[in-house]
VEXSEVEX-464717 format. One record per residue: residue in one letter; x, y, z of N, C-alpha, C in turn. Coordinates in pm, whole numbers, plus 50000, padded with zeros to 5 digits. Example, Ala and Ser with C-alpha at 12.3 -4.5 7.8 and 13.67 -1.06 7.14 Angstrom:
<nodes>
A513194943150780512304955050780513204967050780/S512854977550708513674989450714512905000350787/
</nodes>
This chain:
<nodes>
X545633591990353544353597490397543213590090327/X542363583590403540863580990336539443587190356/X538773589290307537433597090329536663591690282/X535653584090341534413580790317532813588590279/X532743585990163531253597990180531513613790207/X532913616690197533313630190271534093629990380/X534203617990474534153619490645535593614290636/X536423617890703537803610090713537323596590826/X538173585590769538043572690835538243561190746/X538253549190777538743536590721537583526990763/X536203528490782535143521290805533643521590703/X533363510090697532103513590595531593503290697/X529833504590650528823496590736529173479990660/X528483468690792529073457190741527603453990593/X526703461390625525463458590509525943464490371/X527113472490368527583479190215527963469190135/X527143467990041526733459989912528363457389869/X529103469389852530853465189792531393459689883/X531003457590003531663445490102530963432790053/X529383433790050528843417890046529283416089955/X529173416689845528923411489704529893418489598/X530733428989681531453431189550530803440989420/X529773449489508528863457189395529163469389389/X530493469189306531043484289294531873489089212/X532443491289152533793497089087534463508789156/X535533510489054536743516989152537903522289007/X538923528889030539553533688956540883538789041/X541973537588973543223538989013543793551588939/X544203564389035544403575988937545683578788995/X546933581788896547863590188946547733599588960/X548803606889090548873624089117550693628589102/X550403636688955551463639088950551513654488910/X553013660989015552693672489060551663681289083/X551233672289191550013678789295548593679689129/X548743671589073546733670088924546783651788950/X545903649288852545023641688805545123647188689/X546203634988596546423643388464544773633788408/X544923635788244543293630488188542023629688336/X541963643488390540883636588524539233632288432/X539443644588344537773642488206538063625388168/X538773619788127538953603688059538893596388175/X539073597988292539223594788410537293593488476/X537073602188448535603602488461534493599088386/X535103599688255534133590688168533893576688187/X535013574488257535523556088254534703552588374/X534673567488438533693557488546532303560388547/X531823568888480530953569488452530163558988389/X530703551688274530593543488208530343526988295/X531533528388363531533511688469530543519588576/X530293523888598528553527188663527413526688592/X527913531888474526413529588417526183512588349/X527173504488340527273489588313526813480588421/X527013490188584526123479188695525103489488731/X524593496888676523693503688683523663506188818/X524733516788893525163524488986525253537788940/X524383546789056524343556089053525933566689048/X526473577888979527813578288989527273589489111/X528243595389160528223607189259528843618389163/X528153623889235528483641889185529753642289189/X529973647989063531363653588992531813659589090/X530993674789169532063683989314532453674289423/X531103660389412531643652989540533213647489518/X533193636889432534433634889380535293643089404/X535513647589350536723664489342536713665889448/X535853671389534536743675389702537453665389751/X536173649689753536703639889836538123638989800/X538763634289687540223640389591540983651789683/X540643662989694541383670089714541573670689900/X540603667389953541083666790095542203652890116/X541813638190068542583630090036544123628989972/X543813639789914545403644589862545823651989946/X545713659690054546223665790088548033664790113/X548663674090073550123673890116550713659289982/X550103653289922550313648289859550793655689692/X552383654189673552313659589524552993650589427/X553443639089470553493624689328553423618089460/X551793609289354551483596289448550693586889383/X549543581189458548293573789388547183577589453/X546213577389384544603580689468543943569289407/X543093566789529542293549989464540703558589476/X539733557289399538543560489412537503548589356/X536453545389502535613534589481534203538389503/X533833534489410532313532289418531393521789446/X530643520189554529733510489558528433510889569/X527803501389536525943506689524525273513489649/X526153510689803525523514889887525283506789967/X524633510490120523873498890200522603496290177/X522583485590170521223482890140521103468590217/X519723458790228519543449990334519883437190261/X519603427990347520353410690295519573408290159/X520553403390074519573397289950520223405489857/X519983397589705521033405289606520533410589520/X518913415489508518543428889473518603439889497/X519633444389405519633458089408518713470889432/X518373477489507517323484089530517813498889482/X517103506789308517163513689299517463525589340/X516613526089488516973536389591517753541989655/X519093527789658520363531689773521303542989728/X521733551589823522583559489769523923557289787/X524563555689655525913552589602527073558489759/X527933549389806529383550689908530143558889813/X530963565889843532043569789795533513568189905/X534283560189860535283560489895536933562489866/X537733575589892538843580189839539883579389916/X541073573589858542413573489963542923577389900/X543933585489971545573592789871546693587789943/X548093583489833549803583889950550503587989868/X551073590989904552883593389824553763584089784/X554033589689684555853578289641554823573589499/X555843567189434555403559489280555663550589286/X554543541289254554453523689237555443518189146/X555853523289065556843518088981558223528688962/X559043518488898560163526988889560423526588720/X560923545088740560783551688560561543540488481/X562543534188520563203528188431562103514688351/X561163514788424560603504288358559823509988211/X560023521488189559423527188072560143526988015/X561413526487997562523527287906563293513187899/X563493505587997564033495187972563413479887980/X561443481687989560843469187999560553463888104/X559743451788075559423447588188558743431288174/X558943425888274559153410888237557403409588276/X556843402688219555383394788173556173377588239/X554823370588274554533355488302553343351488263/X553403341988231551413336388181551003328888283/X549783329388310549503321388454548223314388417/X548333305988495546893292188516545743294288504/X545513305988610544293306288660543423314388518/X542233311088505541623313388389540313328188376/X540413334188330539833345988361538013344288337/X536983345888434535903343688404535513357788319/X534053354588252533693362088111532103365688169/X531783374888174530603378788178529783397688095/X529483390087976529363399987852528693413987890/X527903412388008527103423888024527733433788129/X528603432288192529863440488259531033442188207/X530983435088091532803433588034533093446488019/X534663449388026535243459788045535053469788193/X533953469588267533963474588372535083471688483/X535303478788565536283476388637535883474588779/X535373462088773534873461188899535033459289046/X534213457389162535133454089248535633436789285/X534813425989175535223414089200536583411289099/X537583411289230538703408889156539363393389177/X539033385889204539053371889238539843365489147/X539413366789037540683357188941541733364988961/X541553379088943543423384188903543973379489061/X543023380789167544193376089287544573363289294/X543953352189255544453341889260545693341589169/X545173342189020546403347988935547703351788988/X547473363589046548883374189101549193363489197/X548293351389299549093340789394550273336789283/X550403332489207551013323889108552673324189117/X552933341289157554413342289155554943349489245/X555793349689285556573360689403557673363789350/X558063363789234559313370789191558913387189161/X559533394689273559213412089231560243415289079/X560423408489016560763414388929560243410088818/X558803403888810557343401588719556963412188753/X556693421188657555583430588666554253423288646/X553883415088567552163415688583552243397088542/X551003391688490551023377988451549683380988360/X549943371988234548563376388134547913362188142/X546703365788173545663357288173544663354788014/X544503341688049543433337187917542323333187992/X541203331987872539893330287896539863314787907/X538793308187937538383294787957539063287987787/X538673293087724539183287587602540323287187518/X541013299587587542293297587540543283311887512/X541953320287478542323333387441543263341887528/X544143350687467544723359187588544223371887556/X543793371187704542733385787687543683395587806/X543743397687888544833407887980545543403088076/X546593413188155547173408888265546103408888339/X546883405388503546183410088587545783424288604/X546983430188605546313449088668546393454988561/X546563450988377547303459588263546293454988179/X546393461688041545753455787931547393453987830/X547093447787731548343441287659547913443887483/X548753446487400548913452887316549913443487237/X549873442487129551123432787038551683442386932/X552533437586910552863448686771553473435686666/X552583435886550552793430586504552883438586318/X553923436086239554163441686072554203456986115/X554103464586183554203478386264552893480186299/X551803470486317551023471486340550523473686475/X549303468886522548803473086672548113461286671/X547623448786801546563441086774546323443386942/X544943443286993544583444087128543203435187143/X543393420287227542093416887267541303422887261/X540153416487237538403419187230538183414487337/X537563428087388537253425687583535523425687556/X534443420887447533263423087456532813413087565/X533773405187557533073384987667533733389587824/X534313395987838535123399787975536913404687960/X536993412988076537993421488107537773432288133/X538693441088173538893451288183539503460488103/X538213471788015538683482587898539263491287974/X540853492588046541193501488079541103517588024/X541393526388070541683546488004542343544487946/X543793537987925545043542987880544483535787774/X544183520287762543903513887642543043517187568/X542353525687614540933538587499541883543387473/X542663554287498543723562387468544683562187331/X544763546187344545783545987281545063540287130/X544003536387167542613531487055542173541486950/X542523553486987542453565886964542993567586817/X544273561886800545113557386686545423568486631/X545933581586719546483590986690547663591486602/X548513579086679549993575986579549413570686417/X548233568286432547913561386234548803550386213/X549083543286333549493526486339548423515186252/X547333517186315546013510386304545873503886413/X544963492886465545073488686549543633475386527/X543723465586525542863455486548542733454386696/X540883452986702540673445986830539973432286841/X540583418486894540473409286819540723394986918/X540033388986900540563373786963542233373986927/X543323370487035544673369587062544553352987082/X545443343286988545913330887036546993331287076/X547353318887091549053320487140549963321286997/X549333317486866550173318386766550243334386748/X549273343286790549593358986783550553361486834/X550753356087007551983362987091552903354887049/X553513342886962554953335386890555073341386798/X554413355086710554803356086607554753375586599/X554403373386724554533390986752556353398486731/X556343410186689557043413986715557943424786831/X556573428286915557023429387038555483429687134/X555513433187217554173436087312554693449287423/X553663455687398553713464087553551923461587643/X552273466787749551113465787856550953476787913/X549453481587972549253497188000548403491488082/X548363507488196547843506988307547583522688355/X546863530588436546593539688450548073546088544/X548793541688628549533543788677550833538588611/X551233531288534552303527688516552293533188374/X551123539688257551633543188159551753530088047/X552503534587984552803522887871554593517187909/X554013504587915555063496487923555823486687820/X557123486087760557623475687671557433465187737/X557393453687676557953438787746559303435087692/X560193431887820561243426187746561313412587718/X560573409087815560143389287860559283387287867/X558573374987804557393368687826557803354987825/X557653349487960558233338987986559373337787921/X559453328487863561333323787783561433333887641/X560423340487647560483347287455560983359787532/X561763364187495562613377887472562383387287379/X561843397087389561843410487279562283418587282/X563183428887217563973438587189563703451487116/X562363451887033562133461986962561033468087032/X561463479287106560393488787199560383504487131/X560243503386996560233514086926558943522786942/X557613508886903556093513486863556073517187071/X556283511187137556203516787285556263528087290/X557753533587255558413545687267557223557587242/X557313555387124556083565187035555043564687125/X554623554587177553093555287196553063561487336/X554393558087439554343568887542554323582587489/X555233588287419555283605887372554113606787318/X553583599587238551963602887205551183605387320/X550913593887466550013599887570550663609287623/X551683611887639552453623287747551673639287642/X551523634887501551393650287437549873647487474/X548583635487454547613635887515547343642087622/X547973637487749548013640687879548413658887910/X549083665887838549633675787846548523685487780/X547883682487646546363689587649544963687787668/X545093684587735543783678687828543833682987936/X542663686988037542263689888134543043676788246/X543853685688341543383674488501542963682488607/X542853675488717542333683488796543883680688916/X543493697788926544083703589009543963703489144/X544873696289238544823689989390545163700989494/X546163704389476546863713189544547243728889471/X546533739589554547023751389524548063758689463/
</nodes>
């Protein structure tokens, strides 16, 4: 099911700014048993990547219904929710005035399979080089252009993601994940201030509830040869071990382990929102 603005349908005007130009963000939420577990962390995040392209957000009830008619009959699935600046006329000033699109789809079934939380998941490094632009970094926007070229790179379904570096060298995230090292029992996670995407789960886990610690930090490649393991997170897939990264093999998915039962006890007191009756 999709709903536009409220309206069920699969059409936006061809003048909507997140068609021309890509002027929008968006967020990927699981629905599991019929909620929106963290829906409050869920909304801050977008609150936030709205207030970074200085987009108006829509009303909290709008959201929420559009959600709940979109879900309908839906009780484990995905809901995609996008925001764009609106229609507005040719030319790439933004005009204060426009009022923000809202667009929500819901389906059923789970993008991944559970075993990949328990038994890993294979990483690739890819070519294509991630562009950096400091005054959106971390937003989640709607120009996704490098990660798709990126994700061209491989067709083996049994890569979960490919981690990208910056022009210079750095490894800053996958395509759809943020990436995490564990290094002395430690925690180390790119510095997304130059570009990327500050995913929820990776606030979450920033949180440093476990009293790991956690550096956030320029990643070389001598970080990931001398790591002792890596996992990758994503709003839908949770926290993931790596078992592979390219030819390097890792085996110790201990600090993973933990750090899933840590969000699952997150996720369990915290507010979601409730889809279905």
């Amino acid at each position: 099911m999709i709903f536009v603005n409220g309206v069920p349908g699969d059409s936006i005007s061809v003048l909507d700014r997140g068609l021309c130009y890509g002027d929008g963000v968006f967020r990927t939420l699981p629905i599991r048993a019929g909620r929106v577990p963290l829906w409050e962390c869920h909304l801050a995040t977008l609150a936030r990547d709205c207030g970074l392209l200085r987009i108006a957000i829509p009303e909290r009830a709008l959201l929420e219904a559009d959600l709940r008619q979109a879900a309908v009959g839906v009780i484990d699935g995905t809901a995609k929710l996008i925001v764009t600046r609106g229609v507005g006329q040719r030319g790439y000033w933004p005009d204060p005035a426009l009022a923000p699109t809202r667009i929500v789809q819901a389906a059923a079934g789970q993008p991944y399979p559970e075993s990949w939380r328990r038994d890993g998941v294979v990483l690739t490094s890819c070519q294509t080089r991630l562009s950096e632009q400091a005054q959106t970094a971390g937003a989640k926007t709607l120009n996704r252009l490098d990660n798709i070229l990126a994700r061209s790179e491989w067709d083996d379904p049994g890569i979960f993601d490919g981690l990208m570096q910056a022009a210079d060298g750095r490894w800053v995230e996958g395509t759809m994940s943020n990436l995490f090292l564990v290094s002395g029992g430690r925690l180390i996670t790119p510095d997304l201030r130059r570009g990327g995407v500050a995913g929820m789960v990776r606030g979450l886990v920033l949180r440093d509830t476990l009293g790991l610690g956690c550096q956030v930090r320029d990643v070389d490649a001598g970080d990931i040869a001398s790591a002792d393991a890596l996992f990758v997170c994503n709003s839908l897939a949770g926290v993931l071990p790596v078992k592979r990264l390219d030819a390097r093999e890792y085996r110790d998915f201990s600090v993973a382990y933990r750090v899933q039962d840590e969000l699952a006890r997150i996720a369990d007191s915290e507010p979601a929102l409730i889809l279905t009756p």
